[in-house]
DRENDO-1510 file (C-alpha; in Angstrom, 1 decimal, always signed):
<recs>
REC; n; res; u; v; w
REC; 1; UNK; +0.0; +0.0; +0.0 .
REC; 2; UNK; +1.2; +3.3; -1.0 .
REC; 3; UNK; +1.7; +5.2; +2.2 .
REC; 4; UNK; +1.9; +9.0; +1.6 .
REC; 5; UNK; -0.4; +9.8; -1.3 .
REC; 6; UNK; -1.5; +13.5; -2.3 .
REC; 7; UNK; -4.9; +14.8; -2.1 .
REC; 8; UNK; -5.4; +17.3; -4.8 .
REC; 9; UNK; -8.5; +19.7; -3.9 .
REC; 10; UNK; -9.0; +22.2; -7.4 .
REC; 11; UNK; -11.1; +25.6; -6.6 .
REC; 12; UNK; -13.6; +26.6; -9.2 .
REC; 13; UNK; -16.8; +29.7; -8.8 .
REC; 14; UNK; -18.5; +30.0; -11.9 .
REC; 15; UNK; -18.6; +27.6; -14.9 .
REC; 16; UNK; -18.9; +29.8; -18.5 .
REC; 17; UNK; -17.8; +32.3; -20.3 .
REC; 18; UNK; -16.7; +36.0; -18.4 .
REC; 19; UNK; -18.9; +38.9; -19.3 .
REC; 20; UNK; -16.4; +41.4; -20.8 .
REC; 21; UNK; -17.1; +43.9; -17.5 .
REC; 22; UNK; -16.9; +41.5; -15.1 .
REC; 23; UNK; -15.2; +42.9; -12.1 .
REC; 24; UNK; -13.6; +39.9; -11.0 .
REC; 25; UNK; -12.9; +37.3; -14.4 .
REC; 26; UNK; -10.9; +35.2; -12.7 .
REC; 27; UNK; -14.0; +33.8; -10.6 .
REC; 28; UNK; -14.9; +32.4; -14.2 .
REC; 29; UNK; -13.8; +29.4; -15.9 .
REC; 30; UNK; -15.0; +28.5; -19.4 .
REC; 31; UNK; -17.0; +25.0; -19.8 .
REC; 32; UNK; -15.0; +23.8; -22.1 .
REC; 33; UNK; -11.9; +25.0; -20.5 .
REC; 34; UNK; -13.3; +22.8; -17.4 .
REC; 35; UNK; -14.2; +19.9; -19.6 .
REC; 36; UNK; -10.7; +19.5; -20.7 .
REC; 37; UNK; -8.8; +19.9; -17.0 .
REC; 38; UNK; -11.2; +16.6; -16.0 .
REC; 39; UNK; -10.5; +14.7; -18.5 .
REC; 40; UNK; -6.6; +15.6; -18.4 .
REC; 41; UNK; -6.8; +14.6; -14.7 .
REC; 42; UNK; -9.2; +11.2; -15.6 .
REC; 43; UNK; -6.5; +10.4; -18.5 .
REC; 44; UNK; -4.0; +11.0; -16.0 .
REC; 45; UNK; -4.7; +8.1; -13.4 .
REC; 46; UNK; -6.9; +10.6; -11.0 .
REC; 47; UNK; -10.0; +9.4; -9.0 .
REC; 48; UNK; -12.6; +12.1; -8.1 .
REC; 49; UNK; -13.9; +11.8; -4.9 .
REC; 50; UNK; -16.1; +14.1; -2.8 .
REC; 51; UNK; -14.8; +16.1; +0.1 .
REC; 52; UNK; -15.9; +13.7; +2.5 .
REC; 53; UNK; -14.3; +10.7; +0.4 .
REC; 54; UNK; -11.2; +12.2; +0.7 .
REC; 55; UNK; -11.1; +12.1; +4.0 .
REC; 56; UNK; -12.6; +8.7; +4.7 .
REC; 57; UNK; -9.4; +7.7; +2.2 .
REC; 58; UNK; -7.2; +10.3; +3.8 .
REC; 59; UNK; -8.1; +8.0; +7.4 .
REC; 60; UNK; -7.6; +5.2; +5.7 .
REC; 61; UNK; -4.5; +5.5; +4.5 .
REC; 62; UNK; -3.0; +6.8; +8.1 .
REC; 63; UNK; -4.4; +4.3; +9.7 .
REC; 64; UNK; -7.5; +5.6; +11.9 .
REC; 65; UNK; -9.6; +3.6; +10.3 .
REC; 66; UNK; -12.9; +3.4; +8.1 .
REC; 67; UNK; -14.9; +5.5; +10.6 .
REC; 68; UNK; -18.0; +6.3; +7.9 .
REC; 69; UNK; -21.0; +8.7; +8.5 .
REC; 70; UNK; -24.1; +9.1; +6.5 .
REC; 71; UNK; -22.5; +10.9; +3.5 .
REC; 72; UNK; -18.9; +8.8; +3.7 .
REC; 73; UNK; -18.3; +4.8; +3.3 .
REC; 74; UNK; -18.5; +3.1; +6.1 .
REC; 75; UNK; -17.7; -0.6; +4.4 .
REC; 76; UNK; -14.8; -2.3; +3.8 .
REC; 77; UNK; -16.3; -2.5; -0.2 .
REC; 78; UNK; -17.2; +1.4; -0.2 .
REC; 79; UNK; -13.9; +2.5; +1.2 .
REC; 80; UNK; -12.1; -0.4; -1.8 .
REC; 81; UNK; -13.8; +1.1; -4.6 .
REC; 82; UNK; -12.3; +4.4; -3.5 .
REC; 83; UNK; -8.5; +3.3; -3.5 .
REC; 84; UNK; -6.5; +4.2; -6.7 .
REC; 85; UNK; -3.5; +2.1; -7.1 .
REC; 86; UNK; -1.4; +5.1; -8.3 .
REC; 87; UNK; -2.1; +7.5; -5.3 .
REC; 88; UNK; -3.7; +9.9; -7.4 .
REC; 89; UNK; -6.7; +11.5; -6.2 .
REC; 90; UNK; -8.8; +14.9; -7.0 .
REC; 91; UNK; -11.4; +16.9; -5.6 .
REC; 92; UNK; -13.2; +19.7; -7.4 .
REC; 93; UNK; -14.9; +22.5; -5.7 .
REC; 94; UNK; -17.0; +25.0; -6.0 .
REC; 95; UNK; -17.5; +27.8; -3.4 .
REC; 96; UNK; -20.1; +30.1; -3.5 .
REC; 97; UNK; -23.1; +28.4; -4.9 .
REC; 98; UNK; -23.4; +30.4; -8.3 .
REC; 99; UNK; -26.7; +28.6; -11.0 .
REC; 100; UNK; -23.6; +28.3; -13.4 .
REC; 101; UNK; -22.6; +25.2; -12.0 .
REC; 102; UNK; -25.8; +23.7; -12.3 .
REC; 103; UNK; -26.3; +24.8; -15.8 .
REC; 104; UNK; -22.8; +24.5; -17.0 .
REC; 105; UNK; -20.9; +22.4; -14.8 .
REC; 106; UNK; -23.1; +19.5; -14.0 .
REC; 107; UNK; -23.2; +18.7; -17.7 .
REC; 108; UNK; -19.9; +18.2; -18.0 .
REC; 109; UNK; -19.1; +16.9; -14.8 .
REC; 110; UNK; -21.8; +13.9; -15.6 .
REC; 111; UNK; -20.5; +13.7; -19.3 .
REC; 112; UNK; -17.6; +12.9; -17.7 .
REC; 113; UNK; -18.5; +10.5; -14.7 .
REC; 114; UNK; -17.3; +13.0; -11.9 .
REC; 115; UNK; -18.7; +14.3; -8.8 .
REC; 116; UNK; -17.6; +17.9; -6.3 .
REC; 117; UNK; -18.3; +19.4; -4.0 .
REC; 118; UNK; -20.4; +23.0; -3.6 .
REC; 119; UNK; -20.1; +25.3; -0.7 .
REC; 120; UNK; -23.4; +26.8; -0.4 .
REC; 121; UNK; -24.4; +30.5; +0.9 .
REC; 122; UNK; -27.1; +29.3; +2.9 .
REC; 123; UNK; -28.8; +32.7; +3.5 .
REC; 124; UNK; -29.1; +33.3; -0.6 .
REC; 125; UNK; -30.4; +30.0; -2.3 .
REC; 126; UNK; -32.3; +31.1; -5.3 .
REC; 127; UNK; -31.3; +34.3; -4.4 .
REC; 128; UNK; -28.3; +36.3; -6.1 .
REC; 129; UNK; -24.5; +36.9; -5.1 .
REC; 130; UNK; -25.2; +40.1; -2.8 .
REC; 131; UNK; -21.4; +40.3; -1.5 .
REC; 132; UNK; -20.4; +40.7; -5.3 .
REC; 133; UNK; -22.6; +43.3; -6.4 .
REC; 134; UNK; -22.5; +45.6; -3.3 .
REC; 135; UNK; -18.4; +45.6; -4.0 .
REC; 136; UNK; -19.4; +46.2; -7.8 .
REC; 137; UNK; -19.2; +42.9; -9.7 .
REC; 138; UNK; -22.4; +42.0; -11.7 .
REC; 139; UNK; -25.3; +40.2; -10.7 .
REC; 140; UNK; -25.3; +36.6; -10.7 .
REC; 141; UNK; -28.0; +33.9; -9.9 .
REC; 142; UNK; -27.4; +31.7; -7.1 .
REC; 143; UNK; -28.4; +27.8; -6.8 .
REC; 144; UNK; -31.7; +26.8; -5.5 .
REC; 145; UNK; -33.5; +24.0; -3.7 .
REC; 146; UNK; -34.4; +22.1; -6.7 .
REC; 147; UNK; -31.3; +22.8; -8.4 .
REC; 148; UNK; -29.3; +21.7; -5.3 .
REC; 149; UNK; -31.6; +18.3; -4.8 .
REC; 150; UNK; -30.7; +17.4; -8.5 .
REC; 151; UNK; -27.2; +17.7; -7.6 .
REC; 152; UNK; -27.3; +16.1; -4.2 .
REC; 153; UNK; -28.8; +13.0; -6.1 .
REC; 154; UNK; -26.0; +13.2; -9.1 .
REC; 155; UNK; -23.3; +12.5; -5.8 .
REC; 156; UNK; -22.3; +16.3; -5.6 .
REC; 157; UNK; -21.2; +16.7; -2.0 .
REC; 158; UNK; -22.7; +20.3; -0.7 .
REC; 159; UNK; -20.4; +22.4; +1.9 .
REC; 160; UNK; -21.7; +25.1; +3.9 .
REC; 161; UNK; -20.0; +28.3; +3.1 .
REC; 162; UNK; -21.7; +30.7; +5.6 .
REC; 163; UNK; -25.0; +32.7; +5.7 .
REC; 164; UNK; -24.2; +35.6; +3.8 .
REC; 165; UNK; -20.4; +35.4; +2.6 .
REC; 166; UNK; -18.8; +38.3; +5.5 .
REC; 167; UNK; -15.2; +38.1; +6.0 .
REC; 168; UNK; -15.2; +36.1; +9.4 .
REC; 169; UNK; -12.4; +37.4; +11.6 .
REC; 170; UNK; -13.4; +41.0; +10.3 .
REC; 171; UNK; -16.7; +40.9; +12.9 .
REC; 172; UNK; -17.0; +39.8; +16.2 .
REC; 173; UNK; -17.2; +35.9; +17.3 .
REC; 174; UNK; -20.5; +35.5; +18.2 .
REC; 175; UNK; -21.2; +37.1; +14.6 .
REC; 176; UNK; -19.0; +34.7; +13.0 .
REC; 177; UNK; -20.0; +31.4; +15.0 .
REC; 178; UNK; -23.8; +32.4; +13.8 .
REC; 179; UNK; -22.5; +32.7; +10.4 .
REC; 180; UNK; -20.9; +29.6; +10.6 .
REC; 181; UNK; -23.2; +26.9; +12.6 .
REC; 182; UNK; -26.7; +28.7; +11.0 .
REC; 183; UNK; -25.3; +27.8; +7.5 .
REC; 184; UNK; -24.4; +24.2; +8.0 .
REC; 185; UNK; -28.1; +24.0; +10.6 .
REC; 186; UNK; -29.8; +25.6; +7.4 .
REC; 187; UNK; -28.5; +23.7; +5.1 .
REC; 188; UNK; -29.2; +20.4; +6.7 .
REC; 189; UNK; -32.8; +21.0; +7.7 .
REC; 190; UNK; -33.6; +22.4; +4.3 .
REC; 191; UNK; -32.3; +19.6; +2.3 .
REC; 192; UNK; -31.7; +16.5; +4.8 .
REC; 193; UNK; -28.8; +15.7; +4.8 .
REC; 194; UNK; -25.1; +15.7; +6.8 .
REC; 195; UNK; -23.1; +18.9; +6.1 .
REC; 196; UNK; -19.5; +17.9; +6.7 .
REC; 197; UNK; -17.1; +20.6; +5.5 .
REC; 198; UNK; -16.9; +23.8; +5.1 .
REC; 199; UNK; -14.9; +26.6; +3.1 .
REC; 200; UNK; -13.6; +30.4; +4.6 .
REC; 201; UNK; -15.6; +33.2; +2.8 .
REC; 202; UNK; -12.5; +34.6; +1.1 .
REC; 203; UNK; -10.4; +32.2; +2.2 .
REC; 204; UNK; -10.4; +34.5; +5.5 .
REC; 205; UNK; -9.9; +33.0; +8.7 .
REC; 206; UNK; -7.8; +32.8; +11.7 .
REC; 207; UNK; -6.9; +30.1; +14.8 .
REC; 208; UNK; -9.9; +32.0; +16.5 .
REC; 209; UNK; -12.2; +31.7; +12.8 .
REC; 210; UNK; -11.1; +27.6; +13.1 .
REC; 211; UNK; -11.9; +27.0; +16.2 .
REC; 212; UNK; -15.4; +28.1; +15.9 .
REC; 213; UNK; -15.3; +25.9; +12.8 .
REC; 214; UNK; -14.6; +23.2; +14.9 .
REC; 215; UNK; -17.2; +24.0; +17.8 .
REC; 216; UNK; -19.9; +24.1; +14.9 .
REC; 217; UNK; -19.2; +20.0; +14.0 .
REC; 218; UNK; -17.4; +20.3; +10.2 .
REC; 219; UNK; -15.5; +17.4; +10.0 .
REC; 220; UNK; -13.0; +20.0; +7.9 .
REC; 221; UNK; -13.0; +23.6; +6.3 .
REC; 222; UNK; -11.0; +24.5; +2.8 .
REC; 223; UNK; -8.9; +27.9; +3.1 .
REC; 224; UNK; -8.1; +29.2; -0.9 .
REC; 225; UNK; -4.0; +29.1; +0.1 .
REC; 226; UNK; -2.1; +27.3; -2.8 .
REC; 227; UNK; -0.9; +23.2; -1.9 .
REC; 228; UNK; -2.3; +19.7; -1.5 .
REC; 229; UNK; -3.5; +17.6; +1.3 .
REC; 230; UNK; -0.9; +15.6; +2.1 .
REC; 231; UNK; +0.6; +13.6; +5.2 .
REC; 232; UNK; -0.6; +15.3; +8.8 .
REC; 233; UNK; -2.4; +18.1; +7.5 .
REC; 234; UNK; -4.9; +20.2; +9.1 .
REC; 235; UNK; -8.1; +19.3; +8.2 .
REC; 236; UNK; -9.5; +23.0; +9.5 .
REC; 237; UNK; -7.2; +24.3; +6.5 .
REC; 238; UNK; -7.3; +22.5; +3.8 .
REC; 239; UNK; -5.0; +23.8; +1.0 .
REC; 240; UNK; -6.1; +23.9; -2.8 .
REC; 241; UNK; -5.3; +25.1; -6.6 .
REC; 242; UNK; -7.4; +27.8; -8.2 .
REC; 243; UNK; -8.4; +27.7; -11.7 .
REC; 244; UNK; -9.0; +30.8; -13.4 .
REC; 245; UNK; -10.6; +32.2; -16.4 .
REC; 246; UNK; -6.7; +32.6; -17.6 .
REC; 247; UNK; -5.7; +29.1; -17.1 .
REC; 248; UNK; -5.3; +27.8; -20.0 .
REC; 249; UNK; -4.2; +24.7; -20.5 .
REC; 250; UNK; -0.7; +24.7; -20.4 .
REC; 251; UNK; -0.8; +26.8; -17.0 .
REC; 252; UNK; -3.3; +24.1; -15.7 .
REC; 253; UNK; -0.8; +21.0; -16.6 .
REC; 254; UNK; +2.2; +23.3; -14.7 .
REC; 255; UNK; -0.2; +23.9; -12.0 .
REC; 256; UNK; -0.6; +19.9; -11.5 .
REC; 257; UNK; +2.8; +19.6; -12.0 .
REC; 258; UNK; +4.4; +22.0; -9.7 .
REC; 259; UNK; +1.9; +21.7; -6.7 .
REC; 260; UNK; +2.6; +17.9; -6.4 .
REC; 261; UNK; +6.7; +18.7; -6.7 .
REC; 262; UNK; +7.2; +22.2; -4.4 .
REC; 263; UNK; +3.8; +21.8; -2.0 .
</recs>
């Protein structure tokens, strides 16, 4: 058994095209920009597996054991179907919760035979991205129940990625830990099901911003810092590779590259 594998977690927003006066393009990838990075990866030796996957794997391979919940194996026979023989494993993500992924992404992801994982803004399903437009980026639909049902049932993993998107260690704690447990509380009641992880609006947070994390019962929270999961690393930070509207596909290739060599 291969005993220090490499847990590649990729960070996406919106799939499609950037509207020429977008303020922020780089929250933008192109679908067919996105169809060719998965199938690089699938030609590549990768298996996709859902946040909570990972880290039923991640246990497995050091050594705590198959400890399963209601969204992760729990059998000997789940957890084996997971194990690639080449240690190469990948997890895409999604954080905000933008309609693009349901209505770009999810084609291709399915075309493909892949699942991810979205990070939901509990307070705005079926609303629109309010934190963009108040900072001057255009408006942009946001997922909604039946979208997010459909993609539950697909095998997309949802996240919780806080009520209203704030930056967390920019208000007080009480704030933030509202922010925090509400979304995950929300998210669960309204769709019924276990909300395991969790991502830092902005990649924002602080040992204060993970601890609350922690009080709130996420099993683990993505940050938007550049690396891999490898070998004793903190679940509460979770390191991955953004993918831009300008990463083409060379600079995708040398992202793969480079992040498994230097991180």
């Amino acid at each position: 058994m291969i005993q220090n594998p490499k847990f590649i977690i990729l960070l996406y927003h919106k799939i499609g095209k950037y509207p020429q006066n977008a303020k922020f393009p780089g929250l933008y990838v192109a679908e067919e920009d996105f169809d060719r990075q998965i199938k690089y990866l699938k030609n590549s030796g990768y298996t996709f597996l859902t946040l909570s996957e990972l880290k039923t794997v991640y246990d497995y391979y050091s050594g705590f054991g198959n400890t399963g919940s209601a969204d992760r194996p729990s059998t000997t026979e789940g957890l084996q179907n997971l194990i690639n023989g080449k240690s190469k494993y990948a997890t895409i993500t999604f954080d905000d919760g933008s309609k693009s992924v349901y209505s770009n992404g999810l084609k291709v992801m399915a075309a493909n035979g892949v699942k991810g994982v979205v990070f939901m803004v509990s307070g705005l399903i079926g609303g629109l991205n309010e934190w963009d437009i108040k900072n001057g980026e255009n408006r942009d639909e946001m997922l909604n129940i039946r979208e997010l049902k459909e993609m539950i049932n697909y095998g997309i993993e949802l996240g919780a990625h806080t009520k209203t998107h704030p930056h967390l260690t920019q208000i007080d704690a009480d704030k933030a830990f509202n922010e925090i447990a509400a979304s995950k509380k929300e998210l669960e009641n309204l769709l019924g099901i276990n909300i395991n992880f969790f991502a830092y609006p902005y990649g924002d947070f602080n040992e204060e911003v993970e601890t609350l994390v922690k009080k709130a019962g996420f099993l683990g929270a993505c940050i938007t810092k550049t690396g891999i999961v490898k070998k004793g690393a903190d679940f509460f930070a979770l390191r991955r590779v953004a993918i831009r509207h300008n990463t083409d596909f060379f600079k995708f290739k040398r992202k793969i590259f480079k992040v498994k060599l230097f991180y």
